[in-house]
C-alpha positions in Angstrom: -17.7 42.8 -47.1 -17.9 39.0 -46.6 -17.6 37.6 -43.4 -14.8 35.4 -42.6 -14.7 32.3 -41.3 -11.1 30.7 -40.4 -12.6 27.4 -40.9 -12.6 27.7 -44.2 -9.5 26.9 -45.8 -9.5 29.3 -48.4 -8.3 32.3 -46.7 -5.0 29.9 -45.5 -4.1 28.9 -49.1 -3.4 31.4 -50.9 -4.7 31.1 -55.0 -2.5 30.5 -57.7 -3.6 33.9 -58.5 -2.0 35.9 -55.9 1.4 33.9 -56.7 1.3 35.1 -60.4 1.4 38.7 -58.9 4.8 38.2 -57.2 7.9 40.1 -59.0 10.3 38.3 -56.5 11.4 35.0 -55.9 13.1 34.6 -52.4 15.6 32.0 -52.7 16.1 29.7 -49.2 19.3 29.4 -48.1 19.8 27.5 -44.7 23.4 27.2 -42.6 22.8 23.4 -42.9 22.5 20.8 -45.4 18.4 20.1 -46.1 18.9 16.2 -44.6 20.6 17.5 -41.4 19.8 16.2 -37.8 18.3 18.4 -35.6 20.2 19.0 -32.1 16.4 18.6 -30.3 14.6 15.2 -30.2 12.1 15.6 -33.0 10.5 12.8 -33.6 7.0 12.0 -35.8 3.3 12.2 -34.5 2.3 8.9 -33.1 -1.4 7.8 -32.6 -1.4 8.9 -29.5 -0.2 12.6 -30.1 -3.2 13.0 -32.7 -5.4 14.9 -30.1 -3.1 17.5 -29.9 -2.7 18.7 -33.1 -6.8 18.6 -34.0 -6.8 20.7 -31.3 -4.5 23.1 -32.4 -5.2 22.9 -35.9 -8.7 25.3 -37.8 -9.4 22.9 -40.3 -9.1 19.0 -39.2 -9.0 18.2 -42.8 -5.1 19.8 -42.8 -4.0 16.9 -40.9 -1.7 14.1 -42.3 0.0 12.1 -39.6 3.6 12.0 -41.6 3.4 15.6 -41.9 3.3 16.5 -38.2 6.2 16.4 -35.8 6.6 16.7 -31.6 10.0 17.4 -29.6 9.2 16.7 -26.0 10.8 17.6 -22.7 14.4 16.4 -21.9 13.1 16.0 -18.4 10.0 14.3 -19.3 9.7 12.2 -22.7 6.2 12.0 -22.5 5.6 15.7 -22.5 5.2 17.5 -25.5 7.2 21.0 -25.5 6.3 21.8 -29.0 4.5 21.0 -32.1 5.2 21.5 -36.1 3.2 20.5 -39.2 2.9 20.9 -42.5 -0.3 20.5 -44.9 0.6 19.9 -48.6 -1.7 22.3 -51.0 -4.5 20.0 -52.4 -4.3 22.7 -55.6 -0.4 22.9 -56.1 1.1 19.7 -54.6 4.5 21.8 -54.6 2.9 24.2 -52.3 2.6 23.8 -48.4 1.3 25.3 -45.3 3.1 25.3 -42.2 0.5 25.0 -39.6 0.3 23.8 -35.6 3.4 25.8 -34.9 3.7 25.9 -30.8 6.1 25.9 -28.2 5.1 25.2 -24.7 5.1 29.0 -22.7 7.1 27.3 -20.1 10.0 26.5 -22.5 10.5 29.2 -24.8 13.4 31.0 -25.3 15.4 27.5 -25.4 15.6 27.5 -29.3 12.5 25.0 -29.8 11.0 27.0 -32.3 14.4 27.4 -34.3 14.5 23.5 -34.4 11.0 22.4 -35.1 11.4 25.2 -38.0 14.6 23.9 -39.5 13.5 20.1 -39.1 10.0 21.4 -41.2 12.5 22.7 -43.6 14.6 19.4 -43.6 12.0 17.7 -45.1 10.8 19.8 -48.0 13.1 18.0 -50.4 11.0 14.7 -49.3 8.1 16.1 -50.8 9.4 18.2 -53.7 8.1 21.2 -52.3 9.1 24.4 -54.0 7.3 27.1 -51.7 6.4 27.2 -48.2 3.6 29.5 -46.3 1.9 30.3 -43.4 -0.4 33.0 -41.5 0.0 34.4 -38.4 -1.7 37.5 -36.2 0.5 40.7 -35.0 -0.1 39.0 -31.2 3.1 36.8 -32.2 5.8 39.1 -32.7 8.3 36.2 -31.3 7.0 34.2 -33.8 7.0 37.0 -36.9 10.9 37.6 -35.4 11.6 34.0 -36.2 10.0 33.5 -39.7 11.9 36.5 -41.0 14.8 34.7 -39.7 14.8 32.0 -42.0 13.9 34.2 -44.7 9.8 34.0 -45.1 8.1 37.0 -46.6 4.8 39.1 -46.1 2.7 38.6 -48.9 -0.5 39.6 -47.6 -2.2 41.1 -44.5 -5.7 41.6 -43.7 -7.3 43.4 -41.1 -10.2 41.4 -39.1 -12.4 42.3 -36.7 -14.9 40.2 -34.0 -18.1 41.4 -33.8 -20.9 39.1 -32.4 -18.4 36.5 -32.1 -17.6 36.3 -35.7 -15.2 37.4 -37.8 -15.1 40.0 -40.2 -12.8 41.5 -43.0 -11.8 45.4 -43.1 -10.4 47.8 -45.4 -11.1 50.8 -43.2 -8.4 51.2 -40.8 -9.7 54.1 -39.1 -12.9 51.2 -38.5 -10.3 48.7 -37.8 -8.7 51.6 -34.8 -12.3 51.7 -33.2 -12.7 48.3 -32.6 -12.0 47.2 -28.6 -8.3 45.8 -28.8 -9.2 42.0 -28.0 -12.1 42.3 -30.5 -10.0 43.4 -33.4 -6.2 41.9 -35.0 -4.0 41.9 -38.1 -3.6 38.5 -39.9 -0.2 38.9 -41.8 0.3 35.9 -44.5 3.9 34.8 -45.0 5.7 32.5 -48.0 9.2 31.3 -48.6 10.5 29.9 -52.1 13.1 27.3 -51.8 15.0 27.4 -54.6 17.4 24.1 -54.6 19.0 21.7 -57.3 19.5 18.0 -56.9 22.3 17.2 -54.3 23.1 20.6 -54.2 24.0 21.9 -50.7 21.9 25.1 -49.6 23.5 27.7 -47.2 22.3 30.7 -45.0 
């Protein structure tokens, strides 16, 4: 079994591969039109808000400044609440990642996450993307909660474990059980396909 290595990119972008195994196409359909206005104030990364997303993001080479987007405190409009990106898929350039997903722990439960989410998805017919995707751990069941909201799909999961400080694949559950719970987790892989026709208006 190979050991993995979430710096490399490879295990975030799924092959063309695993796409030509799908049976299903899910189709997006969102409440609002894909050009809507968020309620929040969403506003693009600025110079100075690129230290915090390479801090939050495993592979610095993800990171295109038009791509990333901040919505900061109504109290304070130089603190950042919560962060969205998305990385366009060097292989498919219809394909992207959603990555740097975060809402500040003192200000969840506002609806943050909703609106970062559906100003990501606002600007998918900018970049003619066709399919959306993202990984996350079983740690972030708020997080899972909300990505089956709009619609996204498990596609994949792995099971990894840490030993030595690096981490390792699994296909042996019962191995998987053994493991000490902070040394072990569940990487779950998620995709959405946005089905949409020129000026055609897309509902959920």
């Amino acid at each position: 079994m190979e050991n993995l290595v979430f710096k490399q990119s490879k295990i975030l972008s799924p092959s063309l591969a695993d796409l030509s195994k799908k049976e299903d196409i899910y189709k997006f359909q969102t409440k609002n039109h894909l050009n809507c206005s968020p309620s929040r104030n969403i506003r693009k990364c600025q110079e100075k808000d690129i230290p915090v997303f390479l801090t939050r993001l495993i592979d610095p080479e993800k990171f295109s400044k038009d791509l990333f987007w901040i919505t900061t405190s109504s109290e304070d409009k130089d603190k950042i609440v919560g962060t969205i990106g998305l990385s366009i898929d060097k292989d498919d350039p219809t394909s992207a990642e959603i990555n740097t997903f975060s809402v500040d722990q003192d200000y969840r439960n506002r609806g943050i996450g909703t609106e970062l989410i559906k100003y990501c998805l606002s600007k998918v017919k900018d970049y003619n993307l066709k399919r959306l995707y993202l990984v996350t751990t079983n740690y972030m069941t708020s997080a899972v909660s909300l990505y089956q909201k709009f619609g996204f799909k498990v596609y994949k999961e792995l099971l990894i474990k840490i030993e030595d400080g690096v981490s390792k694949l699994t296909d042996d559950i019962e191995e998987f059980k053994k493991c000490p719970e902070d040394s072990r987790f569940k990487a779950t892989f998620f995709e959405l396909f946005l089905d949409q026709k020129e000026d055609e208006e897309i509902v959920f």
